[in-house]
C-alpha positions in Angstrom: 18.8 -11.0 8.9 22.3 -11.7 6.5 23.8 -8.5 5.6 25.3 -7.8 2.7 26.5 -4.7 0.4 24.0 -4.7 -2.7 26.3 -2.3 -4.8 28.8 -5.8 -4.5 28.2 -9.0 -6.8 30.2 -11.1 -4.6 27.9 -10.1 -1.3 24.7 -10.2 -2.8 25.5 -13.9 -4.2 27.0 -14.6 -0.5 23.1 -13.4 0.8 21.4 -15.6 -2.1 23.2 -18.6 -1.2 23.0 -18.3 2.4 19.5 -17.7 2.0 19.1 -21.1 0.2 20.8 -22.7 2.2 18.4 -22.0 5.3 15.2 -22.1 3.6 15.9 -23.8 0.0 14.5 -21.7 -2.6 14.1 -17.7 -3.0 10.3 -17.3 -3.8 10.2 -13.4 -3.3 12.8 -10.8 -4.2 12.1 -7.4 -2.7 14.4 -4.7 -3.2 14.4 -2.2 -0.9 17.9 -1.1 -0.8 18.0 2.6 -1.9 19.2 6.1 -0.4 18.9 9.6 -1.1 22.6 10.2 0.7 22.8 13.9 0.9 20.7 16.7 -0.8 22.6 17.6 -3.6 22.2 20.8 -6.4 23.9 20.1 -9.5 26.4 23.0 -8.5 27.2 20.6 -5.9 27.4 16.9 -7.1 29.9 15.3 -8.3 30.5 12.0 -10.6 31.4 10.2 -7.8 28.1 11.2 -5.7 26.1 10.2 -9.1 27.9 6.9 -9.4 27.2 6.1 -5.7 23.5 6.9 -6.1 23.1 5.3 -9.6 25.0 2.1 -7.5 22.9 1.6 -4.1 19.4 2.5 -6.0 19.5 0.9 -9.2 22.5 -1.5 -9.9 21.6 -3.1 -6.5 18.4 -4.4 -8.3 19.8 -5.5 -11.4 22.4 -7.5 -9.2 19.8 -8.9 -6.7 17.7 -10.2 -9.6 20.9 -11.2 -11.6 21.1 -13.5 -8.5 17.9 -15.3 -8.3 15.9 -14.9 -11.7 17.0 -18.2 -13.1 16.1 -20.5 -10.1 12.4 -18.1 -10.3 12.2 -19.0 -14.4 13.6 -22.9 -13.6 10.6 -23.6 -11.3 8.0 -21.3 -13.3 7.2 -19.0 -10.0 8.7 -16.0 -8.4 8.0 -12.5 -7.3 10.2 -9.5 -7.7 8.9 -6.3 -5.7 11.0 -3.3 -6.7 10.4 0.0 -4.5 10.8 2.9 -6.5 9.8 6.0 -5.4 7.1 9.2 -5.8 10.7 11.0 -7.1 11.2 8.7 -10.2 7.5 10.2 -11.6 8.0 13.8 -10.3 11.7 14.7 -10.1 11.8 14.4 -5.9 12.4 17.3 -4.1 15.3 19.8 -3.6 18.4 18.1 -4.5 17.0 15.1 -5.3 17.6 15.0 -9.0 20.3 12.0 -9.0 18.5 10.0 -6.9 15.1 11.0 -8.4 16.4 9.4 -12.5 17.9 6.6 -10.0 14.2 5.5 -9.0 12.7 6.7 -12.4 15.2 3.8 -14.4 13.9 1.7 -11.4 10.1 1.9 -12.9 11.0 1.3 -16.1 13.6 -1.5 -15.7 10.4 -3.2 -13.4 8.5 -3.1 -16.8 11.1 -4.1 -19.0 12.0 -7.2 -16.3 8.6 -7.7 -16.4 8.3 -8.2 -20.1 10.8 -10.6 -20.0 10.2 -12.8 -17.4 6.0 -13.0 -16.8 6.0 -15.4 -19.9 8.3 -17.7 -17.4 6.0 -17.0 -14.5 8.2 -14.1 -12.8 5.9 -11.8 -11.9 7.4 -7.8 -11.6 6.0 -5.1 -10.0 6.9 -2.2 -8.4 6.0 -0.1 -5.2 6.4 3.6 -5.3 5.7 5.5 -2.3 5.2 8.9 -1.5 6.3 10.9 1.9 6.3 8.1 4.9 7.7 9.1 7.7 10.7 7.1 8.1 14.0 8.3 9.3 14.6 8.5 6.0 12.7 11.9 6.0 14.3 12.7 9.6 17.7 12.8 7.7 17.1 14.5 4.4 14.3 16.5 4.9 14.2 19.5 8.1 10.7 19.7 9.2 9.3 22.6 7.4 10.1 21.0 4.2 8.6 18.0 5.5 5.7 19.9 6.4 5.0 21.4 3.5 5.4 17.8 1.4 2.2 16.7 4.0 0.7 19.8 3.0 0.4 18.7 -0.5 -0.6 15.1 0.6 -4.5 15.3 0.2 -5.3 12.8 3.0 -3.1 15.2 4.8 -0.6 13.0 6.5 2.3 11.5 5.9 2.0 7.5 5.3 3.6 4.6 7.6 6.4 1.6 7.3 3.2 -0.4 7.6 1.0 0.7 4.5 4.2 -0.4 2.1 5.0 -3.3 3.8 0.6 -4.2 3.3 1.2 -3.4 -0.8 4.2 -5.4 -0.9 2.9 -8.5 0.9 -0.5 -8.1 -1.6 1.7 -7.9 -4.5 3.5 -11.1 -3.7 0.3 -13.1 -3.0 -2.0 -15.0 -5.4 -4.3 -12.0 -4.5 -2.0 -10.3 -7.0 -1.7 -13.0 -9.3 -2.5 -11.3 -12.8 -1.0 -7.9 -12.0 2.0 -7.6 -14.3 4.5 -4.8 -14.8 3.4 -2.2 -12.5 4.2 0.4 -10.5 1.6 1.2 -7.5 1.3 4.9 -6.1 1.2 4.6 -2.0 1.1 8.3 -1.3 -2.2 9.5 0.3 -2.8 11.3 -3.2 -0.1 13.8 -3.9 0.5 12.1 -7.1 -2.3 10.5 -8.9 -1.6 8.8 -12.5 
């Protein structure tokens, strides 16, 4: 693993060449960084809180492509897996309305990067899941709230680590190859588009 602050320019182009220099090339961007922080009312959030969120969910990915979309474009191949979320299509939960237009820029900016860069043989695509249970859901959600998210869910659990990680590693294979642009759902059927 190299660590490194997404919301910097200076890290993430630390991680990017670090990253060539192990293995040579960057044939697959996921970005993955992202974070509710704290449940927060409008009563309650500040500019700063906004900033922060607007920073670690969706400038991170405009950096972390900034970083490696030219070497994807120079050589004609690349992936870029963006996860989103459930929240950017239905406003998230309590207090989630920061982080919720955070992931909702993050599905459109995957279409408009898509746009752009399929033509060069970038593909885009997005990943947006629903509940998982993660620790994620441990911090920001107390367990009746997270129950009654399952209880909407109409395979009636909440999804695993493991049924992302299977979309994003078919969305970066030739198995993928002419899907362009999009955004899949990965939430047992809460929200069906």
């Amino acid at each position: 693993a190299i660590h490194a602050e997404v919301t910097s320019a200076a890290e993430i182009q630390s991680m990017v060449d670090s990253v060539r220099k192990r293995w040579g090339h960057i044939d697959i961007l996921v970005n993955n960084a992202g974070d509710l922080l704290a449940r927060r009312m409008l009563s309650d959030m500040t500019e700063d809180y906004w900033n922060q969120i607007m920073d670690l969910n969706l400038k991170s990915v405009f950096l972390c492509v900034k970083a490696v979309w030219e070497e994807m474009v120079a050589r004609k191949s690349g992936n870029i897996i963006n996860m989103t979320s459930i929240a950017g299509r239905n406003g998230g939960g309590p207090g989630a309305a920061a982080y919720s237009t955070a992931k909702g820029g993050m599905i459109t900016y995957t279409k408009g990067l898509a746009k752009e860069l399929a033509p060069h043989g970038v593909r885009v695509n997005g990943i947006a899941p629903g509940v998982i249970a993660t620790p994620y859901h441990e911090r920001y959600s107390p367990p009746e709230i997270f129950q009654k998210f399952v209880a909407t869910i109409p395979l009636g659990r909440a999804g695993t680590s493991e049924e992302i990680a299977s979309v994003a590693v078919f969305l970066a294979s030739p198995a993928a190859s002419y899907i362009v642009g999009e955004t899949i759902e990965v939430n047992g059927g809460m929200l069906m588009d």
